[in-house]
Backbone bond lengths (Angstrom), bond angles and torsions (degrees), N, CA, C in turn:
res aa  C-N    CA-C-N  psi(-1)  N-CA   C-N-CA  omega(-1)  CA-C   N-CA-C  phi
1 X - - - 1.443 - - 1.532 108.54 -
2 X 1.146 112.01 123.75 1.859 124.36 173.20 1.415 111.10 -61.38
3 X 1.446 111.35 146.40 1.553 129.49 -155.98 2.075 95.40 -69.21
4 X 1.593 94.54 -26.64 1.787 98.43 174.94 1.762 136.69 -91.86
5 X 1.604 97.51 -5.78 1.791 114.19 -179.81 1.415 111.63 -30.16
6 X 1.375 107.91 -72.80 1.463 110.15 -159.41 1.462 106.15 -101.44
7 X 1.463 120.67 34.09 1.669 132.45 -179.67 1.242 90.11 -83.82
8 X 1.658 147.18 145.07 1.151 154.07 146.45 1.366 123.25 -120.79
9 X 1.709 109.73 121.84 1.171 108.61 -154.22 1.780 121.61 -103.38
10 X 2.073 91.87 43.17 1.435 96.51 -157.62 1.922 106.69 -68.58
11 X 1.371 121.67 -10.65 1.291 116.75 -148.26 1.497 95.40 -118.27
12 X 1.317 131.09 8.03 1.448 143.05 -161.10 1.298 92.43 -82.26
13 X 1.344 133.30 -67.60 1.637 128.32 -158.63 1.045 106.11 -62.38
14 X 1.458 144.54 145.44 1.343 133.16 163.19 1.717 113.35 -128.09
15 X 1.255 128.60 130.13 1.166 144.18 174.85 1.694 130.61 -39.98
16 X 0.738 115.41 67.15 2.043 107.47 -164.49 1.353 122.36 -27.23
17 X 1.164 115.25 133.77 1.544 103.28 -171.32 1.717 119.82 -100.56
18 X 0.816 151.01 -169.45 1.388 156.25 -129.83 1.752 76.33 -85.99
19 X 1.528 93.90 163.36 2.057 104.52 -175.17 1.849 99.87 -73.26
20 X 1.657 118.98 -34.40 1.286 95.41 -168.47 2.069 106.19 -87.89
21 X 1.288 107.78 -11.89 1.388 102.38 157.71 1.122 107.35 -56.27
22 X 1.316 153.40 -56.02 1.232 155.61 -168.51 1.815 102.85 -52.75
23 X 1.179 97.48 -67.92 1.502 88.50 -174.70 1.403 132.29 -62.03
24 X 1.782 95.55 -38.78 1.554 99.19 156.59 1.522 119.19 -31.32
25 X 1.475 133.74 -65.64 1.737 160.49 -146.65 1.680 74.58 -69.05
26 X 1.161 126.75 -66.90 1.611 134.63 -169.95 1.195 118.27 -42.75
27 X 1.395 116.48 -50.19 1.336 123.52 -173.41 1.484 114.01 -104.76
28 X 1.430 128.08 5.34 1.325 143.83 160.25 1.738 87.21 -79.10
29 X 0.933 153.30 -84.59 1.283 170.92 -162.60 1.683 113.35 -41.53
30 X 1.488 107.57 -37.60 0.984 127.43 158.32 1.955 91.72 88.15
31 X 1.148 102.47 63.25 1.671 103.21 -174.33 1.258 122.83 -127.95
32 X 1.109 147.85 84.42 1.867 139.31 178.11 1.413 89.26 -9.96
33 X 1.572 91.82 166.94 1.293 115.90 179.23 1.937 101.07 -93.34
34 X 1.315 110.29 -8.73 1.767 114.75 -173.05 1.891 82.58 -90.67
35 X 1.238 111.83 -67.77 1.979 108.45 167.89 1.327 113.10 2.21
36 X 1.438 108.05 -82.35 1.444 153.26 -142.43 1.863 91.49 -74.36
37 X 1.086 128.06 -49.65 1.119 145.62 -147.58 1.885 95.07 -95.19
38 X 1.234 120.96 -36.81 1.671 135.96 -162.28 1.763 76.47 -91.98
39 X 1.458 117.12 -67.87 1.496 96.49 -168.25 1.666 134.15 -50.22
40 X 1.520 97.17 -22.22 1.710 100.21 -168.14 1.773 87.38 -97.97
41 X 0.864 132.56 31.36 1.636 133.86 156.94 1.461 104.24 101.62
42 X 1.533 131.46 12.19 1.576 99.17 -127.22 2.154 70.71 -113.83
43 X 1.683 78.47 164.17 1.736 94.65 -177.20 1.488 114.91 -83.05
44 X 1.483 93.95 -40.28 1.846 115.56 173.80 1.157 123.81 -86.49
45 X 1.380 127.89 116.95 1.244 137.89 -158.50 1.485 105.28 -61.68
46 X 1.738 101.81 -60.84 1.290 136.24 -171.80 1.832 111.79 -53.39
47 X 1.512 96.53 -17.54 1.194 87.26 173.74 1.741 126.94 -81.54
48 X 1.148 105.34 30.91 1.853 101.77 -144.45 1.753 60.81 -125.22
49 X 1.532 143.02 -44.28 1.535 115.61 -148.79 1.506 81.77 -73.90
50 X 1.803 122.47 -48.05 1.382 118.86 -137.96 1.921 87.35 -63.64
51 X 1.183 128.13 -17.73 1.576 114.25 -178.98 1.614 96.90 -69.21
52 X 1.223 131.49 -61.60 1.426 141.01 -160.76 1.545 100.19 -64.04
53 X 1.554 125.52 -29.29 1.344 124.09 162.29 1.613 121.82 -66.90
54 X 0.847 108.70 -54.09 1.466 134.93 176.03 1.330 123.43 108.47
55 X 1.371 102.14 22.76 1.453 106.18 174.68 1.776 104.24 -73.37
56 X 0.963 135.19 -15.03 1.483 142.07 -152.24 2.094 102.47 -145.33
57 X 1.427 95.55 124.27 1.478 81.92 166.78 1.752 112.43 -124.92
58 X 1.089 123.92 122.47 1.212 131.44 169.69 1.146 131.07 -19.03
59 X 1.280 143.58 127.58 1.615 125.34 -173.73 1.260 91.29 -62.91
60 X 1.846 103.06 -162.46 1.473 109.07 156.98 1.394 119.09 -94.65
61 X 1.298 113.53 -17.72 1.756 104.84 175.97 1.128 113.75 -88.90
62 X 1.492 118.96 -16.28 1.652 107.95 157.66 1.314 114.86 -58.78
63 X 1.357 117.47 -71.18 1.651 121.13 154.08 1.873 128.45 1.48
64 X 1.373 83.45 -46.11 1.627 94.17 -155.13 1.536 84.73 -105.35
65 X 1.253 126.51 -19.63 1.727 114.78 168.91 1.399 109.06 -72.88
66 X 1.248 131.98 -45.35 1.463 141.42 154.43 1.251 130.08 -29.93
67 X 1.139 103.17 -47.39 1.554 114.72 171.13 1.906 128.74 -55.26
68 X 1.186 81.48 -57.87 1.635 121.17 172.72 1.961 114.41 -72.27
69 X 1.042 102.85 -19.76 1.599 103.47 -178.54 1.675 84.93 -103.32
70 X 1.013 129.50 -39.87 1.522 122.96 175.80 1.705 131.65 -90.87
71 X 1.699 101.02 20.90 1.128 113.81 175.23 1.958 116.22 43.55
72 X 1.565 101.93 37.37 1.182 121.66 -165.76 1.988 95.49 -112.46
73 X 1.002 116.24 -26.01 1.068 117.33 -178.92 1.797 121.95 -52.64
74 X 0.988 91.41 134.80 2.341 84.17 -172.92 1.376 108.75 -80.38
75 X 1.370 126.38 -44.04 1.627 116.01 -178.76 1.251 131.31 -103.67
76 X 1.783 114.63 -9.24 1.924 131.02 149.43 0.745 118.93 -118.34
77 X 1.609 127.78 156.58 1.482 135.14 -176.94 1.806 78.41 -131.17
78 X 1.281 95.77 149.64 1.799 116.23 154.31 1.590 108.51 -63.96
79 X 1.352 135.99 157.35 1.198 150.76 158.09 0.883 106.58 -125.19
80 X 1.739 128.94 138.73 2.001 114.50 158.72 1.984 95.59 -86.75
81 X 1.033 90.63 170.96 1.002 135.94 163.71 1.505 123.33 -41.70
């Protein structure tokens, strides 16, 4: 049996929450919005205010990459290696 069989990955995606939750999580964290934006994968800096504005809403796997690179996530944390 593989080290991943009975892993279930129902709680992994996570939903983005309202734009000033977002910025709140940012500035609890103590992170630019260019930071914030490099950690959840993204190429465009600018795209991290228009989420915290609300002109822009985050997928969820951007979301959920964010989460997880900032050990913000509720049901995985990253480990190295």
């Amino acid at each position: 049996m593989g080290k991943f069989d009975n892993m279930t990955f129902e709680n992994l995606i996570i939903e983005a929450p309202e734009p000033e939750h977002i910025k709140d999580l940012r500035l609890d964290l103590g992170l630019t919005a260019a930071q914030a934006a490099k950690l959840a994968g993204l190429t465009d800096g600018s795209l991290w205010t228009k989420y915290e504005n609300g002109n822009r809403q985050p997928n969820k796997q951007t979301w959920t990459v964010f989460l997880m690179a900032t050990g913000q996530h509720p049901n995985f944390k990253l480990e190295s290696k």
